[in-house]
VOPA-164301 format. One record per residue (C-alpha): residue number from 1; residue in one letter; z, y, x. Coordinates in pm, whole numbers. Layout:
% residues N
{node NUM,"a",{Z,Y,X}} ...
***
This chain:
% residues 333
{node 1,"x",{4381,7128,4186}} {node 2,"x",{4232,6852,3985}} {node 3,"x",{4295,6791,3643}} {node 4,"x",{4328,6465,3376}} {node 5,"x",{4374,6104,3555}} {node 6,"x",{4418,6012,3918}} {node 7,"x",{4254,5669,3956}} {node 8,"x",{4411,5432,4240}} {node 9,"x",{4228,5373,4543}} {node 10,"x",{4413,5078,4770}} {node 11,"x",{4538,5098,5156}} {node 12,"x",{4595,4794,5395}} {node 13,"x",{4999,4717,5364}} {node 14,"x",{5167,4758,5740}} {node 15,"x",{5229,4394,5836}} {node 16,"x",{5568,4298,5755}} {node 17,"x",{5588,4583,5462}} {node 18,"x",{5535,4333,5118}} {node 19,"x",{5539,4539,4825}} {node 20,"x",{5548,4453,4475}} {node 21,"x",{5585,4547,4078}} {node 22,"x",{5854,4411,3846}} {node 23,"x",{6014,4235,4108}} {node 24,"x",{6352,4038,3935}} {node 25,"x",{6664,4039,4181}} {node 26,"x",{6718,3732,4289}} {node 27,"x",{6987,3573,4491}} {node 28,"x",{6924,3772,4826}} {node 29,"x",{6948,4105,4597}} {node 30,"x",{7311,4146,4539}} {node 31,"x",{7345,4429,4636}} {node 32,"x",{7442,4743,4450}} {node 33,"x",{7089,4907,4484}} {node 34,"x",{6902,4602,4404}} {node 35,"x",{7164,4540,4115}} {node 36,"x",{7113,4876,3953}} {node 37,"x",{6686,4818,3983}} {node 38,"x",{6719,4517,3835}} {node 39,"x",{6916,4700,3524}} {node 40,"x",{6663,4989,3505}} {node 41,"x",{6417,4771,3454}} {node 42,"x",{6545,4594,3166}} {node 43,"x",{6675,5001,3028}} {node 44,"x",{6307,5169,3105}} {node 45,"x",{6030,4897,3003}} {node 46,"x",{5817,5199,2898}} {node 47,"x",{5827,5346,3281}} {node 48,"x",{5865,5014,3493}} {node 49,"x",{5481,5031,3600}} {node 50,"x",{5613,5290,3834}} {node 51,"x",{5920,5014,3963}} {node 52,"x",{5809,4870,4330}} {node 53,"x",{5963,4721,4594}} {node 54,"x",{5938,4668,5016}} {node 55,"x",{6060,4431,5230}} {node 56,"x",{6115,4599,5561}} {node 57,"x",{6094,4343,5854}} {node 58,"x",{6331,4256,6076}} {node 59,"x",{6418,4568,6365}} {node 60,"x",{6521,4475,6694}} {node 61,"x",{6850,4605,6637}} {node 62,"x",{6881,4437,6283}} {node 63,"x",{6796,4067,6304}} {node 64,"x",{6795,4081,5877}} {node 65,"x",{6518,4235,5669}} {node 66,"x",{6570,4594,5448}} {node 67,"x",{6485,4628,5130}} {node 68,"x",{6337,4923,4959}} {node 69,"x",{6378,4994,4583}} {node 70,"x",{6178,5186,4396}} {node 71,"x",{6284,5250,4057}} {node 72,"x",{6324,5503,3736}} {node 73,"x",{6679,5582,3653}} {node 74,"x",{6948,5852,3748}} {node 75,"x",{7112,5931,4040}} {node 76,"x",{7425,5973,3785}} {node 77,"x",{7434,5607,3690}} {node 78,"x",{7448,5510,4043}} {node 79,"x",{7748,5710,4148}} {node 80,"x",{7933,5660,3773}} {node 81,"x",{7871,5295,3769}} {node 82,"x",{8091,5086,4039}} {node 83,"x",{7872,4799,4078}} {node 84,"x",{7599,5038,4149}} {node 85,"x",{7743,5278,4406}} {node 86,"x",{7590,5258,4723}} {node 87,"x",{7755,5312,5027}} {node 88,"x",{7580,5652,5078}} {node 89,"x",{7336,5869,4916}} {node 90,"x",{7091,6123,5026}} {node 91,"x",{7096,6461,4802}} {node 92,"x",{6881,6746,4857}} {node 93,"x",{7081,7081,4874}} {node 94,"x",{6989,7487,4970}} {node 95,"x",{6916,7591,5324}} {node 96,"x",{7240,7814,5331}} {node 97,"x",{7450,7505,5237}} {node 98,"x",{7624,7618,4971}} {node 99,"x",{7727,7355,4750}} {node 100,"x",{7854,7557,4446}} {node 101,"x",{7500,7746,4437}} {node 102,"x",{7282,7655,4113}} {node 103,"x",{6996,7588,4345}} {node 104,"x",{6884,7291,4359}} {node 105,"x",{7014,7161,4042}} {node 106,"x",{7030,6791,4195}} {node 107,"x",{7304,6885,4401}} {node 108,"x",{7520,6957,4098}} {node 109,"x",{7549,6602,4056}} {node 110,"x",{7723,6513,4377}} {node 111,"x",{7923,6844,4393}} {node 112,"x",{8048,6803,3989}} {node 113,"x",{8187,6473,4076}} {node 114,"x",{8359,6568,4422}} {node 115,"x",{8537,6899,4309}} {node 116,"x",{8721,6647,4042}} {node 117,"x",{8926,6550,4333}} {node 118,"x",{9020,6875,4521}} {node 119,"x",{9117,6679,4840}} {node 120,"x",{8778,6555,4876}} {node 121,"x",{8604,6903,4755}} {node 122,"x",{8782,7073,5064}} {node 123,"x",{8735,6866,5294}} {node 124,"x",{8341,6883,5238}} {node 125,"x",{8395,7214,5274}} {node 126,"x",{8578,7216,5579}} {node 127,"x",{8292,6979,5764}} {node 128,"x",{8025,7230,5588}} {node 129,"x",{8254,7517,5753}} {node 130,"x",{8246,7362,6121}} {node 131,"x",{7913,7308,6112}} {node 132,"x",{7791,7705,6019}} {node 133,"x",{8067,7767,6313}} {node 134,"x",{7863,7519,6559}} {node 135,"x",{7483,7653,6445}} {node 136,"x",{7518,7965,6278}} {node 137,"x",{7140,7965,6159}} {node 138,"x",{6834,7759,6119}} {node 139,"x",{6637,7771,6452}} {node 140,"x",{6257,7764,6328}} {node 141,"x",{6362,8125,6189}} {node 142,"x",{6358,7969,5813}} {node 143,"x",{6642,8201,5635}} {node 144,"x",{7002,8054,5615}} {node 145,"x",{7180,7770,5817}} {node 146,"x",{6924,7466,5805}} {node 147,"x",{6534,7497,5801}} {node 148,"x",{6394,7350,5445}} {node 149,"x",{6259,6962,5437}} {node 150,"x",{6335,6909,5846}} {node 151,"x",{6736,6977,5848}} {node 152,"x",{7032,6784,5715}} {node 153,"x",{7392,6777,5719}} {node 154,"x",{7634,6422,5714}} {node 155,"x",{7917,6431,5537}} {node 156,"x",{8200,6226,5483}} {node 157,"x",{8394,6177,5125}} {node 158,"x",{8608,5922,5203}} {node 159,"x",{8899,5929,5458}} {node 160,"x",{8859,5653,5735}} {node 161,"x",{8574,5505,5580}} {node 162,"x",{8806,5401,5262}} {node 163,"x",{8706,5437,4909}} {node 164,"x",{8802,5773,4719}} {node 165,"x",{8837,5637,4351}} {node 166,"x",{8572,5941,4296}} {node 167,"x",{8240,5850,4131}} {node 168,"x",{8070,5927,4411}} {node 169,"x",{7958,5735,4772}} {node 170,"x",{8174,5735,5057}} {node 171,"x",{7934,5923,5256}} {node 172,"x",{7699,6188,5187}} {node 173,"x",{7350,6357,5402}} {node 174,"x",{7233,6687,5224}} {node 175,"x",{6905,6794,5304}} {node 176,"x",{6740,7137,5262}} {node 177,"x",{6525,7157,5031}} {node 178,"x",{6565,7470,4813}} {node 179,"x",{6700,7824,4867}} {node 180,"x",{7069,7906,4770}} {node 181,"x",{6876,8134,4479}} {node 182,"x",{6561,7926,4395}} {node 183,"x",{6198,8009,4488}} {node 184,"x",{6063,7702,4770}} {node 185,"x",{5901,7579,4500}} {node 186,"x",{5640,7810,4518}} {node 187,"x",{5610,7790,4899}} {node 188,"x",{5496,7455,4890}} {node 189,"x",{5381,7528,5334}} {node 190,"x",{5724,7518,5351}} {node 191,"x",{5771,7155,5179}} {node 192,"x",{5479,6953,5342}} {node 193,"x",{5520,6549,5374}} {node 194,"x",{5547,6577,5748}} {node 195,"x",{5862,6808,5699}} {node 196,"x",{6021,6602,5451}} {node 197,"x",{5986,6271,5673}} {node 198,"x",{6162,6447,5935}} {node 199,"x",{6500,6535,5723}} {node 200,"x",{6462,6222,5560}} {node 201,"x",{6463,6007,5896}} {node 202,"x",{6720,6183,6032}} {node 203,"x",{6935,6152,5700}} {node 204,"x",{6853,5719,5734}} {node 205,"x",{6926,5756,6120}} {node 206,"x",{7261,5878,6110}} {node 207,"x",{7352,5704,5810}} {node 208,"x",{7266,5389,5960}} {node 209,"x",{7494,5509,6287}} {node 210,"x",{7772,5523,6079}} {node 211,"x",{7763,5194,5936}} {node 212,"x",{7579,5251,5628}} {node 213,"x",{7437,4936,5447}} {node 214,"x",{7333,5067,5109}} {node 215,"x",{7212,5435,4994}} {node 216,"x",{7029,5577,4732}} {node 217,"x",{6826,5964,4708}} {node 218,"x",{6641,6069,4455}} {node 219,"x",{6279,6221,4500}} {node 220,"x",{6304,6570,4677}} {node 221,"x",{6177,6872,4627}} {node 222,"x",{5928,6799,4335}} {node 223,"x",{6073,7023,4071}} {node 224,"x",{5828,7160,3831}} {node 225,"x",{5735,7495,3664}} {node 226,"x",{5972,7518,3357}} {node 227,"x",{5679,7514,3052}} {node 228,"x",{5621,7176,3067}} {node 229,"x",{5776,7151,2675}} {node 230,"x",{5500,7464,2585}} {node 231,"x",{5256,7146,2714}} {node 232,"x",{5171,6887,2471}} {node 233,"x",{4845,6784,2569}} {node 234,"x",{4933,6700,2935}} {node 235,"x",{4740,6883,3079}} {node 236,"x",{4789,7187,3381}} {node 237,"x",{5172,7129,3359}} {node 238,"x",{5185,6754,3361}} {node 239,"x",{4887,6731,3642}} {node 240,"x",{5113,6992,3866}} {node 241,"x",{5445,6781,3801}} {node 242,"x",{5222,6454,3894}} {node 243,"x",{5154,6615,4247}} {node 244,"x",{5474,6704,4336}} {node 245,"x",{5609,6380,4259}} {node 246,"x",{5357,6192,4453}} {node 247,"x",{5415,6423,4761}} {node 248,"x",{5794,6370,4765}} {node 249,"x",{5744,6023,4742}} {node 250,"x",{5458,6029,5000}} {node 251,"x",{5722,6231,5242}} {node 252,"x",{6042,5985,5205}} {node 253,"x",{5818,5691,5211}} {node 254,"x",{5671,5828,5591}} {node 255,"x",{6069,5897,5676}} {node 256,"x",{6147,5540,5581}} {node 257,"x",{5910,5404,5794}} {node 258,"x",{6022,5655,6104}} {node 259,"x",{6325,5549,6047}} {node 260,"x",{6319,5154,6055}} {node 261,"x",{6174,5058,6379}} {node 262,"x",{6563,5153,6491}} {node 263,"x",{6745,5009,6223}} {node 264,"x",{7091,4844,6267}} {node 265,"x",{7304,4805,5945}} {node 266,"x",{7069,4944,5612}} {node 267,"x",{6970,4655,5395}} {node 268,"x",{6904,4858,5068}} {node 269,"x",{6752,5161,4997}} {node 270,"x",{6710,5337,4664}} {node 271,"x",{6502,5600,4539}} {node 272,"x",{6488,5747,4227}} {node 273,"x",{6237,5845,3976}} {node 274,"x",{6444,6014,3743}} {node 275,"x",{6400,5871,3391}} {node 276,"x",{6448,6185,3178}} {node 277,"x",{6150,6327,3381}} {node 278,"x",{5878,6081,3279}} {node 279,"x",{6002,6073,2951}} {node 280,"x",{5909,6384,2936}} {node 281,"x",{5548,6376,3103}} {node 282,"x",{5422,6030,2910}} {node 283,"x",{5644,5950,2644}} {node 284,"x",{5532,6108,2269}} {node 285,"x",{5647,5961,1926}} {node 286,"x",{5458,5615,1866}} {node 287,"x",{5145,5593,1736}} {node 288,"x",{4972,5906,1780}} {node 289,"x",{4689,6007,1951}} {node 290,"x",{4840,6207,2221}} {node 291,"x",{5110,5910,2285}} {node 292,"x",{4814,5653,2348}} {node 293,"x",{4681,5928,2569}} {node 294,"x",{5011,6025,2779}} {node 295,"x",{5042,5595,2836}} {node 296,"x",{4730,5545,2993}} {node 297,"x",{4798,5850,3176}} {node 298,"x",{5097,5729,3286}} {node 299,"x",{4936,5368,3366}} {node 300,"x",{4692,5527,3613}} {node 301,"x",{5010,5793,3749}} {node 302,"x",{5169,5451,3848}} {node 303,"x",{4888,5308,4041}} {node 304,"x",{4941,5675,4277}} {node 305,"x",{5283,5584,4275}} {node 306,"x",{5239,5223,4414}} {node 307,"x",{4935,5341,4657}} {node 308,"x",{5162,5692,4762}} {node 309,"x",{5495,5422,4820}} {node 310,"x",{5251,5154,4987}} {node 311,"x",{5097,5432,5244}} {node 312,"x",{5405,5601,5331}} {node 313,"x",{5559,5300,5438}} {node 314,"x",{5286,5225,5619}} {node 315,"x",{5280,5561,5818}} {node 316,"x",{4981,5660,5661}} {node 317,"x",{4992,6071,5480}} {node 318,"x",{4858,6068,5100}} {node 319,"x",{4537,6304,5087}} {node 320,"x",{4408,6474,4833}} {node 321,"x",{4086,6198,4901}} {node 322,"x",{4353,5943,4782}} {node 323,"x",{4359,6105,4387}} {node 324,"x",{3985,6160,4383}} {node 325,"x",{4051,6494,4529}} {node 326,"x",{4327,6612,4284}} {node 327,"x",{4636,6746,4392}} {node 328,"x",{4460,6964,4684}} {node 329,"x",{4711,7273,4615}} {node 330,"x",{5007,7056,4674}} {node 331,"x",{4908,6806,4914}} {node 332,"x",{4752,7047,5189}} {node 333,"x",{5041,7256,5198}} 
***
């Protein structure tokens, strides 16, 4: 796998598909997606160069453009905060479905804020229970109840489609991505962008069945080797944590665009770069060497961002050949 910067190279936008940086919400944005991008941005001026948005056109069920939000932030902030809770969410979760299990740590945020109201905590569990009753295991012979990156589960966490008074959204699509006790991580075949697409289409699909017009998900599967803090040069740790990101975004951007040729109710989608995360990979105390460094890393990281987001939408895979050739252990997976 390559090493240092990954330069930008540019790909033809899918007509209809108009994508850009720093984008203010205006008065067609009033939603609660485009309302928490809009605050991001004004929290995370260091990391907005990674900020985009889309403009899905029109579907033939759907008379009303989509819009797709890019941003840096925390899935936390958009269940705690009211005017930012979408009607749904997609969160990744183990291929045993197992919602108390430590693996993957994402899920914790969704399952700490249900089991506050035990109502709503068993009656996830009860829908988790039917469906191990009605497809006792994953059928590509992957270990547990749903094959990694191409399954998903729809739950719902409101009764009748009414709000819970949880912080949480009223309905909830898990998808595979980790084992009940760690490990995928290091079987990146088993993560590849044309998996992920797959769970995350079907996630948008039945979401948008059941009436879903807002939802947000955080990037999937891109966790990274725990010594990035034994890293301060950004180097080997950084570069590896830079490929994983781009091929979860890569993935959900290619679902998205599966997805909205049958669209009927979505009109905001979220996903989230979490904040903490590239903090952590380009942010160093002001005015030293390595901080200049880790910025203009980070400038050129956000071009791959933009060009990974611009091509998934478009239907187009992010190659190696898009980062000059870097990312080769992750990407070919």
């Amino acid at each position: 796998m390559g090493r240092g910067t990954l330069s930008a190279r540019r790909s033809p936008l899918l007509v209809g598909v108009l994508l850009s940086t720093l984008v203010c919400a205006t008065g067609a944005q009033q939603g609660p997606v485009a309302a928490m991008f809009s605050d991001d941005q004004k929290r995370g001026e260091e990391i907005a160069l990674s900020f985009a948005t889309a403009e899905l056109p029109p579907a033939p069920g759907a008379t009303f453009p989509a819009q797709v939000f890019l941003t840096g932030g925390d899935l936390e902030r958009a269940f705690d905060t009211s005017k930012f809770r979408p009607d749904a969410a997609i969160v990744p979760t183990n291929t045993d479905l197992l919602i108390t299990a430590d693996s993957p740590a994402t899920q914790r945020v969704l399952v700490d804020r249900v089991r506050k109201q035990a109502s709503v905590m068993r009656s996830l569990q009860n829908q988790i229970e039917t469906r191990r009753k009605q497809q006792p295991a994953a059928s590509s012979g992957d270990p547990g109840l749903l094959s990694i990156g191409t399954d998903w589960f729809v739950a719902q966490l409101s009764r009748q489609g009414k709000e819970s008074g949880g912080a949480f959204p009223r309905t909830v699509c898990l998808v595979a991505t980790e084992f009940a006790k760690g490990g995928a991580i290091d079987r990146r075949e088993l993560f590849a962008q044309d998996r992920v697409r797959k769970g995350i289409a079907g996630c948008l699909a039945a979401l948008d069945a059941a009436g879903v017009q807002s939802l947000v998900m955080p990037l999937m599967g891109a966790a990274s080797a725990a010594t990035q803090k034994n890293d301060p040069a950004y180097e080997g740790q950084r570069v590896l944590k830079e490929c994983r990101l781009l091929n979860s975004l890569a993935g959900i951007a290619l679902g998205i665009h599966d997805f909205a040729p049958n669209r009927r109710n979505l009109r905001e989608i979220g996903v989230i770069q979490w904040d903490r995360e590239l903090d952590e990979m380009f942010s160093l105390p002001r005015g030293t060497r390595l901080a200049a460094t880790a910025q203009n890393v980070y400038r050129q990281y956000a071009d791959q961002v933009q060009a990974a987001f611009r091509k998934g939408l478009a239907g187009e895979k992010t190659a190696p050949a898009d980062v000059d050739g870097a990312c080769s252990a992750i990407f070919s997976s």
